[in-house]
Structures are given as structure tokens and as C-alpha cells.
Backbone bond lengths (Angstrom), bond angles and torsions (degrees), N, CA, C in turn:
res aa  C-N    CA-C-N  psi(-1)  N-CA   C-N-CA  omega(-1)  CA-C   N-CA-C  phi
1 X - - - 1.450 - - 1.527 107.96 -
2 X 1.225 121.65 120.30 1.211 137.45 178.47 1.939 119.43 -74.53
3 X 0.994 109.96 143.36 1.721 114.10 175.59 1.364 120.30 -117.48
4 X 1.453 84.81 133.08 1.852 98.82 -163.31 1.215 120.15 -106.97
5 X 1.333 156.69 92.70 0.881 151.88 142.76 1.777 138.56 -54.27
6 X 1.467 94.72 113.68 1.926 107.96 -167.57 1.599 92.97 -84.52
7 X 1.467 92.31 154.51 1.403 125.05 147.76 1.689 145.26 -135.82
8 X 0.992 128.16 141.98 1.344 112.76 -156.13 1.869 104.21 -129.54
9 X 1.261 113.76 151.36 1.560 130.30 174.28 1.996 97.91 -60.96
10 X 0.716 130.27 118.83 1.518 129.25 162.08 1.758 118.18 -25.67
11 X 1.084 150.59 122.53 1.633 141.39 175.99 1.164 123.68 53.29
12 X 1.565 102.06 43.76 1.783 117.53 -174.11 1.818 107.29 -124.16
13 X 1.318 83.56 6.55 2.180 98.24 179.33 1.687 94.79 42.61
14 X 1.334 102.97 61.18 1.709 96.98 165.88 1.718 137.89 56.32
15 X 1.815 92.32 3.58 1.320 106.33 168.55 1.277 112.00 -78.12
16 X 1.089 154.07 -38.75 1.246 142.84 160.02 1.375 147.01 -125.93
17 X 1.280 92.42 123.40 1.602 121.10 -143.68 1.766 121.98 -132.92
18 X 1.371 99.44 161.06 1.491 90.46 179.62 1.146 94.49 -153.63
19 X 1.769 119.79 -174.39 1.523 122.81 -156.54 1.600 106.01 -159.25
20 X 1.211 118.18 158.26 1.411 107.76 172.13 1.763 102.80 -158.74
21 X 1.441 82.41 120.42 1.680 78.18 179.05 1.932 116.61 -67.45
22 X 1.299 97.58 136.24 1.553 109.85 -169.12 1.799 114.08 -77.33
23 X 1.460 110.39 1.78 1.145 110.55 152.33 1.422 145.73 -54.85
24 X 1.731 80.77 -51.03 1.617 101.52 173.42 1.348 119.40 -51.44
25 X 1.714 96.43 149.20 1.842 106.24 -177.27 1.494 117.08 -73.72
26 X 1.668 96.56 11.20 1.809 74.51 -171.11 1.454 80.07 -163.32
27 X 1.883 108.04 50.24 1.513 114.05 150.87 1.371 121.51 -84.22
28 X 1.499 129.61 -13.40 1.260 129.59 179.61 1.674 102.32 -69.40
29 X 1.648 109.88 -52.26 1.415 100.87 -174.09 1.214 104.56 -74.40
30 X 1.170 158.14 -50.78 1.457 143.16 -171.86 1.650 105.30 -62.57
31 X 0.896 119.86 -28.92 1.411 121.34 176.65 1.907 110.58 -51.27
32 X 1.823 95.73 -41.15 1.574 86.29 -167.42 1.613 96.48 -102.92
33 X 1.224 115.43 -2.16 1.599 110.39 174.10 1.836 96.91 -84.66
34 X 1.005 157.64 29.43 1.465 172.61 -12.29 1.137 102.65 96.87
35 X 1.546 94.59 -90.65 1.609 113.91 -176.24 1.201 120.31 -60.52
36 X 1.298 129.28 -31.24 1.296 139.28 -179.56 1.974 108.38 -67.79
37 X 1.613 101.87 -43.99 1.433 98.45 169.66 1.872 119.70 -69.46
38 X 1.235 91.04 -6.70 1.913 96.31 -179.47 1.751 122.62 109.16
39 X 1.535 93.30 5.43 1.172 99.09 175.14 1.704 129.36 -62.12
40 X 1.032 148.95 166.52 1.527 124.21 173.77 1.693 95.58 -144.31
41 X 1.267 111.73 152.90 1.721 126.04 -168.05 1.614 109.33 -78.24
42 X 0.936 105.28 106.98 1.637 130.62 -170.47 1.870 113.47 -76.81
43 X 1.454 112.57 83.98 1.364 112.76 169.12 1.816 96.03 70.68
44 X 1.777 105.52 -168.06 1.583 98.00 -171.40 1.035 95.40 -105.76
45 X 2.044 113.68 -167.35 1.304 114.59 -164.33 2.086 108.97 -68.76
46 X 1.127 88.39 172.94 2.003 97.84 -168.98 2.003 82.51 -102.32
47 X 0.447 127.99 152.24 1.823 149.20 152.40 1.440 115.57 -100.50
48 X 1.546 128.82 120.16 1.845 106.15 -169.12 1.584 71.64 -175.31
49 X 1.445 106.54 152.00 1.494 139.67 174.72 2.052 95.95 -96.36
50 X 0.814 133.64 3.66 1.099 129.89 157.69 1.598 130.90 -149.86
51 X 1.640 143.87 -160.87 1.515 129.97 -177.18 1.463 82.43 -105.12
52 X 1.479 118.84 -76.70 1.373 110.73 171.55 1.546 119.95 -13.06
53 X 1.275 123.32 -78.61 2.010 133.07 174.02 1.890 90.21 -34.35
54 X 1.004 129.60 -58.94 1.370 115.53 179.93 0.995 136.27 -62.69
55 X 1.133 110.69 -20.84 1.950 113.85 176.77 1.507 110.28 -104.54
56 X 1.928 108.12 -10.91 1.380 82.67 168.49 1.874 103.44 -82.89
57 X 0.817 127.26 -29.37 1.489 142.66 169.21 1.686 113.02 -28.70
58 X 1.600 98.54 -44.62 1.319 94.09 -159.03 2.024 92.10 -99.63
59 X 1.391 98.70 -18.85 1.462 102.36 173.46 1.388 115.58 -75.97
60 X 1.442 131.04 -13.27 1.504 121.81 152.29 1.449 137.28 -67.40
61 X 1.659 89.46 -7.18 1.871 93.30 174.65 1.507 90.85 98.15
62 X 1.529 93.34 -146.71 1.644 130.05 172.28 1.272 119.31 -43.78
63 X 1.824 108.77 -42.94 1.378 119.09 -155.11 1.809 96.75 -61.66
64 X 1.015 115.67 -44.60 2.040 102.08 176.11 1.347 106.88 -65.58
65 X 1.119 139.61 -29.75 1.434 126.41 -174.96 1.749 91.83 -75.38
66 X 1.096 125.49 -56.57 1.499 116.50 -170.86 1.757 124.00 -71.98
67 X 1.449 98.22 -20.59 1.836 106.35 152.94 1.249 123.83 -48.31
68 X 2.039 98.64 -63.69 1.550 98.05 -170.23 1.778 108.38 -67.07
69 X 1.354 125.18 -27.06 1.613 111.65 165.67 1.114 135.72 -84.83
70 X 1.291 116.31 -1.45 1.298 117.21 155.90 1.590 110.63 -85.94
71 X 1.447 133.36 -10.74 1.498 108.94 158.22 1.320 112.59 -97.07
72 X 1.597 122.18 11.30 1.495 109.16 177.10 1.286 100.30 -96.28
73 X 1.149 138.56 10.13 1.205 135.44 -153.74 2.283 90.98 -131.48
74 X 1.202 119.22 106.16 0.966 130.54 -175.46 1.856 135.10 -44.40
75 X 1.497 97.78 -35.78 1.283 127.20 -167.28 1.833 79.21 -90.80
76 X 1.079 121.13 -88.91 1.361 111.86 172.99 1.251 124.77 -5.62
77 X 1.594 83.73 -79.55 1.832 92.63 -179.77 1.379 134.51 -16.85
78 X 1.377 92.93 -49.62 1.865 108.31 -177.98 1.248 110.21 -47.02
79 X 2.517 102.27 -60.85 1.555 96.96 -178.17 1.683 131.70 -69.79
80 X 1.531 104.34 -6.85 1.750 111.40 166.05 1.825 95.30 -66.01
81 X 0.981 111.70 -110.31 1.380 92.38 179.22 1.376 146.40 -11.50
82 X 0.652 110.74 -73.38 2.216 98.05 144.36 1.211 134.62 -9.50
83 X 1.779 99.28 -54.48 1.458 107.66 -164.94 1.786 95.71 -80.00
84 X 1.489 106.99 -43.01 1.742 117.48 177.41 1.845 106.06 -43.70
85 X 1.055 101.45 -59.66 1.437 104.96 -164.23 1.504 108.27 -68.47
86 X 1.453 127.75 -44.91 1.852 121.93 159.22 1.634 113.22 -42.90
87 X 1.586 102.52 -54.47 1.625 84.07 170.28 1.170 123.80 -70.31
88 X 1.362 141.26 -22.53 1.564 133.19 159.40 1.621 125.92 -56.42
89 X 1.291 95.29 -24.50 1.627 96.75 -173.65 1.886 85.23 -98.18
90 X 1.001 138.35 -26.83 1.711 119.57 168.41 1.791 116.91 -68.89
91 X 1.496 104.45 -25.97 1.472 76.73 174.84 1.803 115.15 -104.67
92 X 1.715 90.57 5.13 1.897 83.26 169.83 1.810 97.61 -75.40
93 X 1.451 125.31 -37.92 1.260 119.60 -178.37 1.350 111.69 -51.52
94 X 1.146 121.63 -44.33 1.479 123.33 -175.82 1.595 144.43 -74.53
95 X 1.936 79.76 -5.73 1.523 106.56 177.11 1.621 102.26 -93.43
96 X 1.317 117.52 -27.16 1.359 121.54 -171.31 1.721 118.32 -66.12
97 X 1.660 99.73 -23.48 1.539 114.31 -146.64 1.412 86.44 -77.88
């Protein structure tokens, strides 16, 4: 799983943006050639098995930061799972009809 780090234009509400996976050998320098164009570091890193999986991630806002703690969080956990598995069993019902 790869780590993503966003960046965003200043008073653009997160429309425009860019990313750089923090793997790469030459994320430090693009990181500050970024900043240097005026970009500024957008929330923390994204975690995602793909670039696509990351930007839709980071394009939901909050909702991934409040996913991943509601399954680290145990008591939660249960009702995330719950809620996943009712919606899986409504759209196998709905494929059947």
C-alpha cells in the first residue's frame, strides 16, 4: 500500500490539487518545488493500493479520515460492518428481483 500525500492551490475549496506518492526517490524535491509554486500540504498522508483509490479518498473530504476511525475503534467496528453487510445483502436482493 502506497502513501499519498495532497496538495492544494490556497482558496480553491480543494479543487485544485495535486499529489505525490511519498515513496518516490525524488518526493522530497517535488515536494518543495510544490511549495515553492504556492501550493500548501492538504490534511495527512492518504494510504491506498492505487493513485486513482487516493484521490477518490481524498475527494470525499473527512469521510476517509472518519471511516478509518471508526474501524479502529472496536465498539464501532462491529456497527461499520453491519452497516457494510445490510448494504450488500440489499443490492444482492435487488439484483435478484
Amino acid at each position: 500500500m502506497s502513501k499519498y500525500q495532497f496538495f492544494c492551490k490556497p482558496n480553491t475549496n480543494r479543487k485544485e490539487f495535486t499529489f505525490l506518492n511519498s515513496d518516490s526517490d525524488s518526493f522530497l524535491r517535488e515536494k518543495e518545488q510544490l511549495l515553492v509554486q504556492g501550493f500548501e500540504v492538504e490534511d495527512d498522508y492518504i494510504y491506498a493500493e492505487t493513485e486513482s483509490e487516493a484521490v477518490e479518498k481524498f475527494k470525499s473530504n473527512y469521510l476517509y479520515a472518519i471511516e478509518e476511525y471508526t474501524k479502529s475503534n472496536p465498539v464501532s467496528g462491529i456497527f461499520y460492518q453491519l452497516n457494510q453487510l445490510i448494504g450488500l445483502l440489499f443490492k444482492v436482493f435487488r439484483k435478484n428481483k
